[in-house]
N, C-alpha and C positions, 0 to 999 in steps of 0.2 A: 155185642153192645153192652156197655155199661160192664168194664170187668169188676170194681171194685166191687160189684152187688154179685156180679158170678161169683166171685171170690168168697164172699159168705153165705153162697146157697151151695160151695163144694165143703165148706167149714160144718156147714148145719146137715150134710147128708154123711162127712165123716162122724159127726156127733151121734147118729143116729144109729152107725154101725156099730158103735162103742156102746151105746145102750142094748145092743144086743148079745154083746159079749160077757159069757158065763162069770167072769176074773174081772170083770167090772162092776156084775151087776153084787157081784160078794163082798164090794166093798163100798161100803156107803158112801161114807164121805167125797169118796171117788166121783159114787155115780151121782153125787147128790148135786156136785159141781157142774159135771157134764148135763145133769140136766137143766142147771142155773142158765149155762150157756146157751146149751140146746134151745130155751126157753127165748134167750134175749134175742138170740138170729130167730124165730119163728117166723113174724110177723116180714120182713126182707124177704128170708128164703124162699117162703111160700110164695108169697108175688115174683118174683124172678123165674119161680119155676112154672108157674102159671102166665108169666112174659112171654118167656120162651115154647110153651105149648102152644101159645096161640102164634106166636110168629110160625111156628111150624105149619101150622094148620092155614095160616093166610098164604106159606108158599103153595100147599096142594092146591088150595082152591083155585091159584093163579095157575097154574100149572094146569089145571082141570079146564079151565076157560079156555086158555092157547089150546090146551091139542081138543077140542067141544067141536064134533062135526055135525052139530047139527044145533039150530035155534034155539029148540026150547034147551037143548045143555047148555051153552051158553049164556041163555036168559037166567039159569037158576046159578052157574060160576059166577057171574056175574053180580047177584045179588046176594050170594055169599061173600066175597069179596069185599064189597063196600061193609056189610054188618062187621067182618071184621076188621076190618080196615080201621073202622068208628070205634071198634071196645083196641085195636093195637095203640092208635093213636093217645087215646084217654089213660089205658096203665103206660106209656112212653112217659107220659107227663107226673104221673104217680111214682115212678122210680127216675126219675128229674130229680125228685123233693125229697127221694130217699139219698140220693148225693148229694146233695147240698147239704143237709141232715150231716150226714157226716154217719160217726158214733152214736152219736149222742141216741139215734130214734133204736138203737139194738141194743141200750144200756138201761132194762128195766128199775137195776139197783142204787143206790145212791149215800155216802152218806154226808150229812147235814150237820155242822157244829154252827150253835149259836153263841155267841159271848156276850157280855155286858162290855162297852167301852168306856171312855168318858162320859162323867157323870152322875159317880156314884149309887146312889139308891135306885134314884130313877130311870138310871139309864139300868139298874137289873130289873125292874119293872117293867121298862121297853122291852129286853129281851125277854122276859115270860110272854108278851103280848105276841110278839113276837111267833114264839113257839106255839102260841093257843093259834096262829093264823095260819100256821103252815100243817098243823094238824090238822085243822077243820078242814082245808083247804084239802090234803089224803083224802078222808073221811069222804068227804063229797065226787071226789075222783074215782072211790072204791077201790082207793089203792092202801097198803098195809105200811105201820111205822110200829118201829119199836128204839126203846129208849135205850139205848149202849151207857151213858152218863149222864147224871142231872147232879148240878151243883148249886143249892137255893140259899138264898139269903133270909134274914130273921125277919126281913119285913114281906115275905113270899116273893121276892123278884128270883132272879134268876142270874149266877153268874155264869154258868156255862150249861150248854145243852149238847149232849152228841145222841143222830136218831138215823136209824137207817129205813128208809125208805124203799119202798117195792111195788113196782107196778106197771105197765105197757104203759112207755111212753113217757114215767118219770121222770127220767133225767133230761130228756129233751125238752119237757117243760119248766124243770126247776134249774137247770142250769146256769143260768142266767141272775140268779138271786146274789151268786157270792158276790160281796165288795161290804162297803159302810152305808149301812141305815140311820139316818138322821131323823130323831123324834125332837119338834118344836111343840109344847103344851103344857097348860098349867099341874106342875106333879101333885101327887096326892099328898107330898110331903110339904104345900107350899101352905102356906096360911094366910097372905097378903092377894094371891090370887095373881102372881107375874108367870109369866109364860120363860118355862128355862129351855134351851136346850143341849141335850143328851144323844147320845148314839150309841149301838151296836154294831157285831160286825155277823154277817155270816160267810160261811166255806161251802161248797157243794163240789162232791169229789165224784165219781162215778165207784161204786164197789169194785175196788179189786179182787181178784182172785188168784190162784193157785199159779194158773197160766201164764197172768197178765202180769204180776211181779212174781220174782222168786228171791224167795229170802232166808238166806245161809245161819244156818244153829248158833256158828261161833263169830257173828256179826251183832248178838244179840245179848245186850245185860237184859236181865231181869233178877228185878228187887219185889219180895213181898212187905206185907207192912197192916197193920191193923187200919180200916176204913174208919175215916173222921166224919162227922157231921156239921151243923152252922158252930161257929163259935170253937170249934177245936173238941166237940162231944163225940163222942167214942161209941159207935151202932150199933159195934160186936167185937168179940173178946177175943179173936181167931184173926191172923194175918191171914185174910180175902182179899185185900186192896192189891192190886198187882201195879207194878210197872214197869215199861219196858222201852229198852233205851236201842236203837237203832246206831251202833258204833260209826258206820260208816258216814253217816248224814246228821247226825248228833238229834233229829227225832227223837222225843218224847213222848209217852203214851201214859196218861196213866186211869185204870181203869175198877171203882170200888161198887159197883151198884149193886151189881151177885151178892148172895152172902157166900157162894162157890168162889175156891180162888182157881180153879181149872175154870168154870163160865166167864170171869172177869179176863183169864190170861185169853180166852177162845176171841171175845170180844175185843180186845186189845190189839191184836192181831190184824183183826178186818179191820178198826184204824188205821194200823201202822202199815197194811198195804195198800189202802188208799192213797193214805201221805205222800207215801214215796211211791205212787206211781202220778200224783198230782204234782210232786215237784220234777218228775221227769216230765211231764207235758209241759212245765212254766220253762222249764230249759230251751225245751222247741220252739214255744212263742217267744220267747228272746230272742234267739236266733233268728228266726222268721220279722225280728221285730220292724225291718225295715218295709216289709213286704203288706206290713198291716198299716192300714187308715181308718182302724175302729178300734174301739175300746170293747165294745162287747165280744165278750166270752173271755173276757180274758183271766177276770178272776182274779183280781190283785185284791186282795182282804182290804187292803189303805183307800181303795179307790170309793169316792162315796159315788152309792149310785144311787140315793132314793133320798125324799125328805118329807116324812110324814108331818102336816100340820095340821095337827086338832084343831084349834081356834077356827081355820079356816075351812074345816071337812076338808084338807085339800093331799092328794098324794100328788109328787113332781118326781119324774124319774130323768135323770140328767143325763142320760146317756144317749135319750131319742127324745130330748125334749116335748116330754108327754104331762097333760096336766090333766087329772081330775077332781071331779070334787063329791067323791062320795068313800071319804075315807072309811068313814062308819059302818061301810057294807065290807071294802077290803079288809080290816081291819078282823071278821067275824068268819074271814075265808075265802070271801067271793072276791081272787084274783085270778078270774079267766079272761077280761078283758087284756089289762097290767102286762100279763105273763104273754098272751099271745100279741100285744104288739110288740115284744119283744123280741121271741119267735118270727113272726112277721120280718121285722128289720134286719135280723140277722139272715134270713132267708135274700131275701134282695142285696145284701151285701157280698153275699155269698155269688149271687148270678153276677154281680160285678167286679167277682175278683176281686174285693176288699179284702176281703177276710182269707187269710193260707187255710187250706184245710189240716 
């Protein structure tokens, strides 16, 4: 039953024998991955393997009942039987929701690029907000970010943000974010007091790794360069800024936050295998594209899928036709309603064969 989830409770038990191998554990980097991995099947593996104990245990007991030559053996098969019977059926439905799920619930890591779109000032002011939302939003999940690139403007906005994300269950809840954010409200730049609007864009990739992409030395420019600041100011006097050009998919990366230019080329990297394992998945939804009658998860940057209105406290998510009106709390982090009717809908699309896996 259920092979895709066998399939990564035999993935997470080879994992486990590679952590015990002398020539892995001597190489960090190595084991450091295997345990990324290790990490992200836990939570599946475990329940499948604990599936399957108990289906084991519901056949003896059945077993025990049939050949029970006498009452009271029979009375106690029996009443084992049903107890398990009750917890088989209950994880039956718990690993239901791990296939539907897909990926996404075994992809702790993530990373997140915000942009400023249309809009100028304001719309880099939405995206700071933006970034302040999805940070608190961590922060409260007790889940961990760190900041790979931040690109500010002179009036504190924001034009770019890249943050990788970490945590049980990340990606399965932020997933969902990438497309266009539309901010309706009066900017701080306005002095008449008219309501403009402005938008950003976000991306939500799942962290690649070693495994999941592989990517060839001489597939690869890299150019170093001395890191700029607002206005074309100069941070520090040493080429740190890296960037790195993916030949075959013409990918660009470029990465200056370090003042290390080995920490920016390191970071650069987990970009640039997100990228291009992100643009191999839009490849498959393309092709799949006839098989889909949703828009969600699809992750197309251009696609608006939300419209923050100050004026009226109101967020509108266009994708499930969802309306509320307590922007001022989403706005500070609290998107667990937001997020999981999102989650929610693509779950139900999912049992109706909407959505390809």
């Amino acid at each position: 039953m259920f092979p895709v989830l066998q399939a990564k409770l035999t993935r997470y038990e080879e994992l486990e024998r590679q952590l015990q191998d002398p020539a892995v554990l001597a190489d960090t980097s190595r084991m450091l991955e295997i345990q990324r991995e290790h990490g992200g099947l836990g939570k599946v593996a475990l329940t499948v393997r604990q599936f399957n104990q108990l289906e084991a245990d519901l056949a003896t007991a059945r077993e025990m009942f049939e050949s029970a030559e006498d009452a009271e053996t029979r009375e106690y098969a029996q009443a084992e039987c049903t107890e398990l019977q009750a917890k088989f059926d209950a994880m039956r439905v718990e690993l239901e929701d791990m296939v539907t799920a897909g990926d996404s619930l075994t992809r702790g890591s993530l990373i997140m690029e915000i942009r400023a779109g249309t809009g100028g000032d304001e719309a880099a002011l939405f995206a700071r907000d933006l970034f302040e939302m999805y940070t608190r939003f961590v922060e409260k999940k007790g889940w961990k970010f760190e900041v790979l690139e931040i690109s500010t403007t002179e009036l504190g906005g924001l034009k770019e943000a890249v943050l990788s994300i970490t945590g049980e269950g990340a990606f399965h809840q932020l997933q969902f974010e990438s497309g266009g954010h539309r901010v309706q409200r009066v900017p701080e730049t306005e002095t008449q007091g008219r309501v403009h609007t402005s938008a950003a864009t976000v991306a939500v990739m799942p962290e690649a790794t070693d495994i999941d992409v592989e990517i060839r030395d001489e597939d690869l420019q890299i150019d170093t360069m001395r890191a700029g600041g607002p206005g074309g100011q100069k941070v520090n006097k040493t080429e740190s800024a890296v960037r790195i050009t993916h030949m075959p998919t013409g990918i660009v990366v470029r990465i200056q936050d370090e003042k290390s230019q080995h920490k920016n080329k390191a970071k650069a990297m987990r970009v640039l295998r997100s990228r291009l394992m992100e643009q191999r998945q839009d490849t498959l939804n393309q092709e799949r594209s006839a098989q889909r009658r949703t828009l969600v998860g699809s992750g197309e940057r251009n696609e608006r899928i939300r419209t923050y209105n100050f004026p009226q406290n109101r967020l509108t998510d266009h994708r499930i036709n969802l309306t509320v009106h307590k922007l001022d709390q989403i706005i500070t982090g609290d998107l667990d309603d937001v997020i999981q009717a999102m989650v929610s809908f693509d779950r139900e699309e999912r049992l109706r064969g909407n959505v390809a896996s």
